[in-house]
C-alpha positions as CSV (number, residue, x, y, z in Angstrom):
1,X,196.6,-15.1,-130.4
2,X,197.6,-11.5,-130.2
3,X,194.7,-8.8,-130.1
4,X,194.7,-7.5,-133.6
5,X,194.9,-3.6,-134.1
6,X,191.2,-3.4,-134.5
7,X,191.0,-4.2,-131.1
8,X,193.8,-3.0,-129.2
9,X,192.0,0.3,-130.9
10,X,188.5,-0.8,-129.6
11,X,189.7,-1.4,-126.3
12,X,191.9,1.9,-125.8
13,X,188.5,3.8,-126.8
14,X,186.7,1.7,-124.2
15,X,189.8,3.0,-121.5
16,X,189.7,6.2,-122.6
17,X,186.0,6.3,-122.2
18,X,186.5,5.3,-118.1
19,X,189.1,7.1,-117.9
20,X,187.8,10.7,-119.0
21,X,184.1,10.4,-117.5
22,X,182.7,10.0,-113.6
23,X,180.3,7.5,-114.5
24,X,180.0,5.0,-117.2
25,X,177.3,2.5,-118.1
26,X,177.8,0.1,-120.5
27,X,174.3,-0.8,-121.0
28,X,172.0,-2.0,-123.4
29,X,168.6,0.2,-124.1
30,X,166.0,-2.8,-123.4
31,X,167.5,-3.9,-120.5
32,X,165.0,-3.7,-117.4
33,X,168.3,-3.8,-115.2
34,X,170.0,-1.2,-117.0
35,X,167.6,1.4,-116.9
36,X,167.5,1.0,-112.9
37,X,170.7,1.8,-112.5
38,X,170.2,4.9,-115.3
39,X,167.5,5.8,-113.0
40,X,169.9,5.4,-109.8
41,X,172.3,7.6,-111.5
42,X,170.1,10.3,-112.1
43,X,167.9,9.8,-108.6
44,X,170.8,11.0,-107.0
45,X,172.0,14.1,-109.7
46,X,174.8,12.7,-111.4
47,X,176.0,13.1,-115.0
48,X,176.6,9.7,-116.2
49,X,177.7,8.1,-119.9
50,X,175.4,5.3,-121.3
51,X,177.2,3.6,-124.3
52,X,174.1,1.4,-125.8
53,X,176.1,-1.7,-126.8
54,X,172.7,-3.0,-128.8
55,X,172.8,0.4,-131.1
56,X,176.9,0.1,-131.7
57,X,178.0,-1.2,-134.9
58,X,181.0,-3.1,-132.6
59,X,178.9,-3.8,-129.4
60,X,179.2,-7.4,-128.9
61,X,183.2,-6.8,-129.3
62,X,183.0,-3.9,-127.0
63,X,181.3,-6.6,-124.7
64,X,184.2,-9.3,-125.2
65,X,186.4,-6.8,-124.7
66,X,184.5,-5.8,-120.9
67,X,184.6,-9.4,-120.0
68,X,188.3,-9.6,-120.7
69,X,189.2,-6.3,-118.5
70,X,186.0,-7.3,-115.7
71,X,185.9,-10.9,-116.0
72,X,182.0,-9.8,-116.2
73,X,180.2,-10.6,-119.2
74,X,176.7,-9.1,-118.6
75,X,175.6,-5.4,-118.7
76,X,175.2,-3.3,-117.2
77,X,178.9,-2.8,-116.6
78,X,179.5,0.0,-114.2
79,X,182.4,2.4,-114.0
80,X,182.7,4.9,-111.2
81,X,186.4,7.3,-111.3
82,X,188.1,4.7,-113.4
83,X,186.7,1.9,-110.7
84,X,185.6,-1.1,-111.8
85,X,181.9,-1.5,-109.8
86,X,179.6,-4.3,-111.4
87,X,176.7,-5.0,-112.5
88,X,173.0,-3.7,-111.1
89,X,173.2,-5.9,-108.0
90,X,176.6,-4.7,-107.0
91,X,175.9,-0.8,-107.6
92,X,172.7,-0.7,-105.8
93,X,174.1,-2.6,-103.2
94,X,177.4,-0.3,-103.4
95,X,174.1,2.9,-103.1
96,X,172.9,0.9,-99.9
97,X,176.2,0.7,-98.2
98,X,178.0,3.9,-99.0
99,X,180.3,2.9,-101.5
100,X,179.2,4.4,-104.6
101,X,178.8,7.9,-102.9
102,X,182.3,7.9,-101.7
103,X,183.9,7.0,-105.5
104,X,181.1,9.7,-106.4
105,X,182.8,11.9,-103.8
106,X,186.1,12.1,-104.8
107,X,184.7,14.5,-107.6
108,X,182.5,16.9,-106.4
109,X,183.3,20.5,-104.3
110,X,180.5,20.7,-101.8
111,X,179.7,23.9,-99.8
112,X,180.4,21.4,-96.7
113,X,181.6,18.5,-95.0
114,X,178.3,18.4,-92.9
115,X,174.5,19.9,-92.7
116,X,172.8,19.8,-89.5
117,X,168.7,20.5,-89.6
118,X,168.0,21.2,-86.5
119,X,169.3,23.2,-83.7
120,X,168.3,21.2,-80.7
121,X,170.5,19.2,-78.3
122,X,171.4,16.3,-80.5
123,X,171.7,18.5,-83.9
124,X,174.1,20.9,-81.6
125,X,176.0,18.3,-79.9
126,X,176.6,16.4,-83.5
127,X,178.0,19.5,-85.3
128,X,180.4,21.0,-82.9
129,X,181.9,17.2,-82.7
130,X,182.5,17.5,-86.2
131,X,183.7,20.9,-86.2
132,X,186.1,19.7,-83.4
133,X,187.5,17.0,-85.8
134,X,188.4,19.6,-88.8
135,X,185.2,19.6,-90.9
136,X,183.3,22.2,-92.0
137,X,179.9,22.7,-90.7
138,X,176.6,24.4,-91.0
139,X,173.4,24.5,-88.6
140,X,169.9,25.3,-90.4
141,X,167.4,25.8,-87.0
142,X,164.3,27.9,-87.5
143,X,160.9,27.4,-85.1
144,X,158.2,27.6,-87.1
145,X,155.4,29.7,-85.3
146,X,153.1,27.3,-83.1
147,X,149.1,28.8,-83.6
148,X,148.8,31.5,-81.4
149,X,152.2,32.4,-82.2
150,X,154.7,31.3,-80.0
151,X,158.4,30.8,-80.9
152,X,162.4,30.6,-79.6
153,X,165.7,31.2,-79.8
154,X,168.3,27.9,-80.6
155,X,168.5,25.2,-78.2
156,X,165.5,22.9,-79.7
157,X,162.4,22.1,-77.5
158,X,164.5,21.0,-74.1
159,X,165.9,24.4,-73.6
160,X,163.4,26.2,-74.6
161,X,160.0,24.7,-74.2
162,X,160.7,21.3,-72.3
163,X,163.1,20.2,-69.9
164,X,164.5,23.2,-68.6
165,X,161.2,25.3,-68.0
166,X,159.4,22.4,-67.2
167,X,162.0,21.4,-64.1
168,X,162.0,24.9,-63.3
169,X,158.2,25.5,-62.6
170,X,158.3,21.9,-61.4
171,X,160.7,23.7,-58.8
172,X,158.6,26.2,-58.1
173,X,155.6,23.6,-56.7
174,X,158.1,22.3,-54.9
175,X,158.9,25.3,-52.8
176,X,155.5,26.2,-52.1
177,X,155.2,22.4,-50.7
178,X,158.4,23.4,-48.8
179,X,156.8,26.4,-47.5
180,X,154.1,24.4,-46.2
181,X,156.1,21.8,-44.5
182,X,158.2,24.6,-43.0
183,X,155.9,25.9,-40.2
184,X,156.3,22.1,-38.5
185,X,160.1,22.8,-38.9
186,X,159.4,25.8,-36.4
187,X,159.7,28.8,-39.6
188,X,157.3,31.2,-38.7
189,X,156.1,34.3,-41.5
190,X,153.0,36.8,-41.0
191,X,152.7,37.8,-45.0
192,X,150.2,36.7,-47.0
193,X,152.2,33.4,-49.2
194,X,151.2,33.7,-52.8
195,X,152.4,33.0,-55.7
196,X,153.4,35.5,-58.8
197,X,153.2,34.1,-62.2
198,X,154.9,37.0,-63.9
199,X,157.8,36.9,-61.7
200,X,158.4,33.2,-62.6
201,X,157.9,33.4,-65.9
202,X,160.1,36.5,-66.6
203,X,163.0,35.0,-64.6
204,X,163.0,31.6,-66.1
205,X,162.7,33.0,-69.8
206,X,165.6,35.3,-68.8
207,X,167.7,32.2,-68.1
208,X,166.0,30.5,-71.2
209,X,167.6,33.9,-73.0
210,X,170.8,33.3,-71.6
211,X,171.1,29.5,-72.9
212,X,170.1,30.4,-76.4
213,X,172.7,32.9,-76.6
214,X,175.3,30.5,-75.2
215,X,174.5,28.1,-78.3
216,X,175.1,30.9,-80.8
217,X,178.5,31.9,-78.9
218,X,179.7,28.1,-78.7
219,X,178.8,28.0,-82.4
220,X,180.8,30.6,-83.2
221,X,183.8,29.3,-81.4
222,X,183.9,26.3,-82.7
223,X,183.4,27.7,-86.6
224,X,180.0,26.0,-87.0
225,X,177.9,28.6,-89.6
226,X,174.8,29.3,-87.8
227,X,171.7,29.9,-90.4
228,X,167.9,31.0,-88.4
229,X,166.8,29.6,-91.8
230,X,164.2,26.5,-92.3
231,X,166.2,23.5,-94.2
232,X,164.6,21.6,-97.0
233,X,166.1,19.2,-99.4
234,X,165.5,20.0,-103.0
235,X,167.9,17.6,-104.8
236,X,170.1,15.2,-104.0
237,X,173.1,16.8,-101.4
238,X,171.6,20.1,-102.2
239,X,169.5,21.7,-99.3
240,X,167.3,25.2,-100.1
241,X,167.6,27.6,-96.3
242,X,164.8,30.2,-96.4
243,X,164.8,32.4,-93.5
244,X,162.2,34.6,-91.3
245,X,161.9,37.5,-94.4
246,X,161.7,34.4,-97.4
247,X,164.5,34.8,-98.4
248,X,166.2,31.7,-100.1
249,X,169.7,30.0,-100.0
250,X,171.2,26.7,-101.3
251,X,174.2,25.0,-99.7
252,X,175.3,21.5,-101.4
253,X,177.2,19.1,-98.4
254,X,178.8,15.4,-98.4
255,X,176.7,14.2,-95.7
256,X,174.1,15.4,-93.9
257,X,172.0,14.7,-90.4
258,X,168.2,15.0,-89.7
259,X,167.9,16.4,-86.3
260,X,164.6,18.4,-86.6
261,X,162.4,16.7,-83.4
262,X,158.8,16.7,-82.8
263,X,156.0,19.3,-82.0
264,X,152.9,19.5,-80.0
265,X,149.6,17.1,-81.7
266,X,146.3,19.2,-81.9
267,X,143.0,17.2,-81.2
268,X,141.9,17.6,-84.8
269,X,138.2,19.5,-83.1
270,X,136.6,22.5,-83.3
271,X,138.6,25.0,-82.0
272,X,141.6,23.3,-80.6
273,X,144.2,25.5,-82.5
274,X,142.4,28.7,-82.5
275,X,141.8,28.6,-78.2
276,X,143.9,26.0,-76.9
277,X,147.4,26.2,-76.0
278,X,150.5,23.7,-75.8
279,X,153.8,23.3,-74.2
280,X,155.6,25.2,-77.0
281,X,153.1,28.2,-75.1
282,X,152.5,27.2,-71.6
283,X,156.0,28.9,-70.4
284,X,156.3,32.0,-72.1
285,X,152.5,32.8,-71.7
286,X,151.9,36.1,-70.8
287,X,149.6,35.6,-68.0
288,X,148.5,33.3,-65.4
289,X,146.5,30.2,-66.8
290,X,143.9,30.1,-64.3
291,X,141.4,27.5,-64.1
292,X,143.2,25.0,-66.7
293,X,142.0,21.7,-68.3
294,X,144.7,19.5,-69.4
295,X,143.7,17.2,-72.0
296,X,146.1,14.0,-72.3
297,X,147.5,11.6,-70.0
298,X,151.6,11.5,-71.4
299,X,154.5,12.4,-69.3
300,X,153.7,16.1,-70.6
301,X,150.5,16.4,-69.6
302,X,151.1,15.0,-66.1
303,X,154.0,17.4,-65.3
304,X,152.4,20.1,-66.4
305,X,149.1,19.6,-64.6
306,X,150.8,18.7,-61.5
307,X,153.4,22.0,-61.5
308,X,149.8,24.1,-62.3
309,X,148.4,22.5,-59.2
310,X,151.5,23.3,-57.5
311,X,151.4,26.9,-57.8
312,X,147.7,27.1,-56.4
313,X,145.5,26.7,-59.9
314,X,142.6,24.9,-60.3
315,X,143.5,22.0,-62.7
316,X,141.5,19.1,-64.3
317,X,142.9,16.1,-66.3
318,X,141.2,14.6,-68.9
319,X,142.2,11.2,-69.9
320,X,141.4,9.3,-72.6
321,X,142.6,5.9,-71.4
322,X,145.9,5.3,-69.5
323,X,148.1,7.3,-67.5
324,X,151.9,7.1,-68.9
325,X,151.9,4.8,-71.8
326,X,154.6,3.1,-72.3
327,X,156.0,3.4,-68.8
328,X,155.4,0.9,-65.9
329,X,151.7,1.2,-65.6
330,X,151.9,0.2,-61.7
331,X,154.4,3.6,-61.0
332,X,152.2,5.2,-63.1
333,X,148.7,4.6,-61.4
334,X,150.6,5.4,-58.0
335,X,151.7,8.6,-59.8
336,X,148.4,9.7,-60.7
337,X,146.9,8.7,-57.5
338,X,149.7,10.9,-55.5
339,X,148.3,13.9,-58.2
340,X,144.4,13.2,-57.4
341,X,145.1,13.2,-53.7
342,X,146.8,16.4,-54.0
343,X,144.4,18.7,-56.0
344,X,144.7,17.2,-59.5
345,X,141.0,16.6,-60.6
346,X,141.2,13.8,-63.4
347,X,138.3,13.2,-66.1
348,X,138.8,9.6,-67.5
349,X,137.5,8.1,-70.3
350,X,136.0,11.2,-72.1
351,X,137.8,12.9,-75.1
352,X,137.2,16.7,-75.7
353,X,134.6,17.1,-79.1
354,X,134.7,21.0,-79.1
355,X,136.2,23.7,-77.7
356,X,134.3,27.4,-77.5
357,X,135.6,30.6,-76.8
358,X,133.1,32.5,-74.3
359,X,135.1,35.0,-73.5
360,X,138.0,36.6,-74.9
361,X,140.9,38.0,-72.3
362,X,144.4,37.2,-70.4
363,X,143.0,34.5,-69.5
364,X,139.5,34.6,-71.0
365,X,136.5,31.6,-70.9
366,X,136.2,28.8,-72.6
367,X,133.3,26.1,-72.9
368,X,134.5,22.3,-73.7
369,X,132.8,20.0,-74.7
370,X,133.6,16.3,-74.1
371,X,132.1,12.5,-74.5
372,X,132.7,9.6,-72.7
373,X,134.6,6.4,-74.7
374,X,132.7,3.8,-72.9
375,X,129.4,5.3,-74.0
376,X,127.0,8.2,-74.8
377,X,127.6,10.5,-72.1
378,X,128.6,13.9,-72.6
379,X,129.6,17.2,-70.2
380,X,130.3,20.4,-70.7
381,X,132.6,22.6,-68.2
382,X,133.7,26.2,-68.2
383,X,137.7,26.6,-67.8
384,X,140.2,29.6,-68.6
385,X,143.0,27.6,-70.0
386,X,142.6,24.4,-72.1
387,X,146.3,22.9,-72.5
388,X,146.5,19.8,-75.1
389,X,149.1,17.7,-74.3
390,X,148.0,14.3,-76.4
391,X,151.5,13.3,-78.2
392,X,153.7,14.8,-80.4
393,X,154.5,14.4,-84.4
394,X,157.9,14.2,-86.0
395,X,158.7,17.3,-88.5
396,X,160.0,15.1,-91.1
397,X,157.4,15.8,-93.7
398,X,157.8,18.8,-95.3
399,X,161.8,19.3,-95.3
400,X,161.6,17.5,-99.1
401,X,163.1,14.3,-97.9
402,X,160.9,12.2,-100.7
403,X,162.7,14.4,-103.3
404,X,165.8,12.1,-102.3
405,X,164.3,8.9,-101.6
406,X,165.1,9.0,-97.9
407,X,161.9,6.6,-96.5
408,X,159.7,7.4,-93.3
409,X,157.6,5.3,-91.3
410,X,153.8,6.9,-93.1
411,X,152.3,5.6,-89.9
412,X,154.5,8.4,-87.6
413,X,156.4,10.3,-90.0
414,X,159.4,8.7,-88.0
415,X,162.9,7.8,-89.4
416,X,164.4,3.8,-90.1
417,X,167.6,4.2,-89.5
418,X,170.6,1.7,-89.5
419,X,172.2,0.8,-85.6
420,X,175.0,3.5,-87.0
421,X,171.7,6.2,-87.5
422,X,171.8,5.7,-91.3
423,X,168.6,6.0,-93.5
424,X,168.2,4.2,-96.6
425,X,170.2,7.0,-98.2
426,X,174.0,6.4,-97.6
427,X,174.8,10.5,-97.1
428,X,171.9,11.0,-94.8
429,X,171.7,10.5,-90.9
430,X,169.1,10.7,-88.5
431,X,169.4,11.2,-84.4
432,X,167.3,12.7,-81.7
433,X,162.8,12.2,-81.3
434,X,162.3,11.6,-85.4
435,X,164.3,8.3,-84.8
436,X,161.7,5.3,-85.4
437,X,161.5,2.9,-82.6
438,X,163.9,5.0,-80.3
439,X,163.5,6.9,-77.1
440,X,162.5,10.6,-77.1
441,X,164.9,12.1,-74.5
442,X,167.6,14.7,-74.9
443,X,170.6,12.9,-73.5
444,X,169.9,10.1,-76.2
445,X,169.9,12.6,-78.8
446,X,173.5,14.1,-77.7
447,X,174.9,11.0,-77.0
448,X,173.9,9.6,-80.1
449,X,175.1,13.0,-82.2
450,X,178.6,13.2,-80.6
451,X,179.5,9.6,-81.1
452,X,177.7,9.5,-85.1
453,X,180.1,12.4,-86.1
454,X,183.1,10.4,-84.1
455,X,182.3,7.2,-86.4
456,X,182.0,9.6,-89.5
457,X,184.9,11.4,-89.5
458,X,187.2,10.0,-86.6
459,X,187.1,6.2,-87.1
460,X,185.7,5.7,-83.8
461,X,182.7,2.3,-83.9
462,X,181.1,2.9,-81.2
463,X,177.6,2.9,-81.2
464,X,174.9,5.0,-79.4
465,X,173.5,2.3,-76.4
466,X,169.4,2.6,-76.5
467,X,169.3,0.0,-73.8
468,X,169.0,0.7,-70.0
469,X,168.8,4.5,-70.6
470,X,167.2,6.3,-67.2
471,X,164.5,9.1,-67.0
472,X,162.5,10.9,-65.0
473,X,158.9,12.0,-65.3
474,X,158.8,15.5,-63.3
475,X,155.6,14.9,-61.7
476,X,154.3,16.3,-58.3
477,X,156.3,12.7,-56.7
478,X,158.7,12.1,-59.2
479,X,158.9,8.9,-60.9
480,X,162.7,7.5,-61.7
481,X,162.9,4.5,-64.1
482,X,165.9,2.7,-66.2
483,X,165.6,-0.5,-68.0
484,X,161.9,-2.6,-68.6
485,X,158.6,-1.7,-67.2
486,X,157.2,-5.0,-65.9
487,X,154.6,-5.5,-68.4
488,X,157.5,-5.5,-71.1
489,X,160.1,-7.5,-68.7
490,X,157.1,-10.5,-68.4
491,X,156.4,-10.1,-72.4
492,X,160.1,-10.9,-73.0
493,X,161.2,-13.0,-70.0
494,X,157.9,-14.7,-69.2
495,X,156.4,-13.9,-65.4
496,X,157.8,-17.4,-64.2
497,X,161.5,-16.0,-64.7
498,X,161.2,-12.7,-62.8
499,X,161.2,-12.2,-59.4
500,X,160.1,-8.5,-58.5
501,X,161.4,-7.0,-55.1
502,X,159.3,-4.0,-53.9
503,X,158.4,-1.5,-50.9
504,X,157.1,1.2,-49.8
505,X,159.3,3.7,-48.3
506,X,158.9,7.5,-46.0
507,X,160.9,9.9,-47.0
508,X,162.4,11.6,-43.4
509,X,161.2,15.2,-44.4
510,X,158.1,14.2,-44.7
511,X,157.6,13.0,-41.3
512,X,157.6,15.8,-38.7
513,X,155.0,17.5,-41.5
514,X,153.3,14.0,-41.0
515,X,152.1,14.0,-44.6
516,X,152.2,10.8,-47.0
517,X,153.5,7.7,-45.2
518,X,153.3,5.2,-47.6
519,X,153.3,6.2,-51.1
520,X,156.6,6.8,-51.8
521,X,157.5,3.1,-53.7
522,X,160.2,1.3,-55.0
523,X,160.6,-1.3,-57.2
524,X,163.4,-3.9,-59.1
525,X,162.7,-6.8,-61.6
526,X,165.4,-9.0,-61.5
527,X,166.1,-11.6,-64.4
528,X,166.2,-15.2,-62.1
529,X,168.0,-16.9,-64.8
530,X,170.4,-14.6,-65.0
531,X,172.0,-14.2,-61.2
532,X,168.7,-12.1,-60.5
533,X,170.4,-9.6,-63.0
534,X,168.2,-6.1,-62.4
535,X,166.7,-5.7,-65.5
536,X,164.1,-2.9,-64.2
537,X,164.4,-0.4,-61.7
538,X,161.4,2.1,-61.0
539,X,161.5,4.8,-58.0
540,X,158.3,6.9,-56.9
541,X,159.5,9.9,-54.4
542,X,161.3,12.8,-54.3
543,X,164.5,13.6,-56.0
544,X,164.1,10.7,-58.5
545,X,166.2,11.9,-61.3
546,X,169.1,11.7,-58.6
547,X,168.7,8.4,-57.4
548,X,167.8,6.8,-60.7
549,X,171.1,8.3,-62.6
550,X,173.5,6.5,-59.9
551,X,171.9,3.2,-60.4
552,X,171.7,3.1,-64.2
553,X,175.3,3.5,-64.1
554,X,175.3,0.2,-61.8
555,X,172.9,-1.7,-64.3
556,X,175.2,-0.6,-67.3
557,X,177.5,-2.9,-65.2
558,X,175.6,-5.7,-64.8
559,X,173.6,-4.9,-61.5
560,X,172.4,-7.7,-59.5
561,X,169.8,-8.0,-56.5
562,X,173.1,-9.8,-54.3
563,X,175.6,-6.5,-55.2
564,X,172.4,-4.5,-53.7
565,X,172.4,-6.5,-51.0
566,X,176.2,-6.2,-50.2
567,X,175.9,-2.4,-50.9
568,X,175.2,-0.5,-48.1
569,X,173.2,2.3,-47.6
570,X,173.7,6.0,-47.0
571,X,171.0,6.6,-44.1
572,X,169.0,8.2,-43.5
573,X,167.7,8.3,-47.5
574,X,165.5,7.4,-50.0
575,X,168.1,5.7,-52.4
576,X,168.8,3.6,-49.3
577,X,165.4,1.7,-49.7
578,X,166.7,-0.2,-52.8
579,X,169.6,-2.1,-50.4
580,X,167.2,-3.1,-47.8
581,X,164.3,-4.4,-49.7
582,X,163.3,-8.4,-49.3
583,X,159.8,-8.7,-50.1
584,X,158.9,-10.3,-53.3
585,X,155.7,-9.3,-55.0
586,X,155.6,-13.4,-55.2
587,X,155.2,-13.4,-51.6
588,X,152.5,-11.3,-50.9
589,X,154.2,-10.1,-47.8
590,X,153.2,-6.8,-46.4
591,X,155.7,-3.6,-47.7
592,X,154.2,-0.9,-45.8
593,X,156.8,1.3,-43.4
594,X,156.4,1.6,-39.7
595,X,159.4,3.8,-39.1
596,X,163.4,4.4,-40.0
């Protein structure tokens, strides 16, 4: 039967209603299902039209009429720029995968394409990616102030206070070894050899100086809007930028990416952030620490004692439980070992309780007090500098993310993201240390930023790899690693399966100073069900970082312990010492080094 006029006019007022309005909800006012996706609507700042079929005069027609044009009978019925989207299953799962924000898109002007928070490596390398592809840009990076009032320029912690001043005074122990070692080598000097904290610091912050104002320049060039302005969401693709005087500015964006990294923890005691310092001080402090306790046992805390020691300053550990967790606990006790044998004085098993200010000055005197974990025990010891280096916390809790829904791990204040880096919320991304389950390293983080702004706005799929990534832990013997510690390569694999090669190794230079034999070590865990595939591979000697980065390469390819055994070695080397090695840890057989 034909439609009668009646309702070819109802339906042409139900078409003109799509037609003329961004969003449209046929809904009905008691209906649970309706009102959450009202409330989805308006959680995310958009006007929408709610025609209550249960208060219409015609709203069951208006409802036949729906199932004739949808072939869905139910409400709500959901409309997006003249698109047909469903019912409250399909638009929240159109909200979870991106699809609703892209029909929502295709209506609003935003101020930009993308909004980076965070100047740091991976917020840096993910904006001038975009850039490169056409969009338009902006990067909000502002240090807040740590206690005693430390800050930097743009780069994020690695430039400023992490990798790059840390490898720097790392070199700096290093030469005063090598000035040691020299006199053996026939080097003969009458001076007094001491070492000049001023002079290091100045000239490392100079280069420090120089970076930051490279990032600002490449910036510019690649027409990225730089803001020195702290980002915080305030509604839904609307972010408020407050700079160093207060002043306030809001910039709307289609997507935006979470790159904001971590800061020093405190210890939560008297005193800790009034007298105690940090890394984000440590390398632009104005004068030399002196007599230093370094409280914590992380990678952090172990580089920076062991540089300290380096120089010629009396430094003391204190450690709460394990050296390194997280990394191969066997590397790390040798690492530790190498330190205590070399100066480092380690506390374990206390925790600091107080700390008190004796003596005020550049450096002044400070009393700590500390108890024991295993019991009742407490001491008390004078020191100049107390450096806390316990962990680190994300800054993801007070840039206004709950004011758009985006979840964090409470636990951390970490970030679940998708394998693409995509929170809960479709428009916002997260790379870099806030990431939840992720490593903490700076190469992650730009790796990860150039290839999310590739798959956002140049078709590319390719995800960021957080498997077999390589590091380094900068202390006094450096410690290489890429793929499993053992611990985690038995709780996966099961002990029976592995079979772990190992040796001890003498670096050359260090034998006409005669210092050392047998502590440098070397180590692969090798997968025996899958062609002894090297799923772990842990060096303890100098130049770590170097010989780890070759062989991660090799492991992204599928290293096994017969291509090691068919490669052949540069000699006379340390890298060599990972084709040579045959002793199984199985075997018990003796690894020690009698010569070349």
């Amino acid at each position: 039967m034909p439609p009668t006029t009646g309702e070819k006019a109802l339906r042409g007022r139900v078409q003109e209603l799509v037609e003329k309005n961004t969003v449209v909800v046929f809904s009905k006012s008691y209906c649970p299902y309706c009102i959450q996706v009202k409330d989805l609507f308006t959680s995310l700042g958009c006007e929408y039209v709610a025609l209550e079929l249960d208060q219409c005069d015609d709203g069951s027609n208006i409802q036949d009429i729906l199932h004739e044009m949808t072939g869905q009978k139910t409400v709500p019925n959901v409309f997006v720029n003249k698109t047909h989207v469903g019912g409250a299953d399909k638009t929240l799962q159109a909200h979870k995968n991106g699809t609703l924000q892209k029909l929502l898109d295709n209506t609003v002007a935003y101020d930009y394409d993308l909004i980076v928070i965070g100047g740091g490596s991976g917020g840096l390398a993910c904006s001038k990616e975009a850039a490169a592809l056409g969009k338009k840009v902006m990067v909000l990076d502002y240090v807040v102030p740590t206690p005693l009032g430390a800050s930097w320029g743009l780069g994020g912690t690695c430039v400023n206070v992490g990798c790059i001043p840390k490898k720097l005074m790392h070199q700096a122990a290093l030469l005063g070894q090598s000035l040691k070692d020299s006199r053996k080598f026939g080097w003969e000097y009458d001076e007094q050899v001491q070492h000049n904290w001023d002079t290091m610091r100045e000239n490392i912050q100079s280069y420090i100086g120089s970076l930051n104002w490279g990032y600002r320049v490449s910036l510019r060039d690649k027409n990225v809007r730089y803001e020195n302005s702290y980002g915080e969401f305030v509604e839904p693709h609307k972010i408020k930028a407050t700079n160093r005087r207060g002043k306030e500015s809001f910039f709307t964006a289609e997507k935006f990416v979470v790159a904001t990294g971590e800061r020093p923890r405190y210890l939560d005691i008297p005193g800790d952030k009034e007298f105690c310092i940090t890394s984000d001080d440590l390398f632009s402090l104005s004068h030399c620490p002196g007599k230093t306790l370094v409280v914590g046992a992380s990678y952090v805390a172990l580089e920076c004692a062991g540089f300290l020691a380096g120089i010629g300053l009396d430094v003391t550990v204190m450690v709460r439980s394990i050296f390194l967790r997280g990394f191969d606990q066997e590397m790390a006790e040798r690492a530790g070992a190498y330190m205590e044998t070399h100066g480092v004085k380690f506390i374990k098993k206390f925790v600091p309780t107080s700390i008190e200010q004796l003596e005020p000055g550049t450096p002044g005197r400070l009393k700590v007090v500390a108890k024991s974990t295993e019991g009742d025990a407490v001491i008390e010891e004078e020191y100049n500098t107390v450096l806390v280096a316990v962990g680190r916390d994300s800054c993801t809790r007070n840039i206004g993310l709950e004011k758009i829904g985006v979840k964090i791990n409470e636990r951390n204040g970490k970030i679940p993201v998708t394998d693409e880096e995509q929170t809960n919320v479709p428009y916002v991304y997260a790379i870099g240390d806030i990431l939840d389950g992720k490593l903490e390293l700076t190469p992650v983080a730009i790796q990860a930023g150039r290839l999310l702004a590739r798959r956002l706005y140049a078709g590319s799929t390719v995800k960021c790899d957080y498997i077999n990534v390589p590091t380094t832990v900068f202390t006094p013997m450096e410690y290489g690693c890429c793929g499993y510690p053992e611990e985690k390569a038995i709780d996966l694999f099961g002990e029976e399966s592995l079979e772990v090669y190992h040796t001890l190794f003498w670096p050359l230079e260090w034998t006409v100073p005669g210092r050392d034999n047998n502590t440098c070590f070397a180590k692969i865990i090798c997968n025996k069900l899958d062609n002894e595939r090297v799923i772990g591979f842990h060096v303890l000697g100098p130049n770590a970082g170097e010989i780890t980065q070759g062989f991660a390469a090799a492991m992204k390819c599928g290293l096994t312990k017969e291509t090691l055994n068919e490669t052949i070695g540069i000699h006379p080397t340390c890298a060599e010492a990972f084709t040579t090695m045959d002793v199984t840890k199985s075997s018990g057989g003796d690894i020690s080094q009698k010569g070349c």
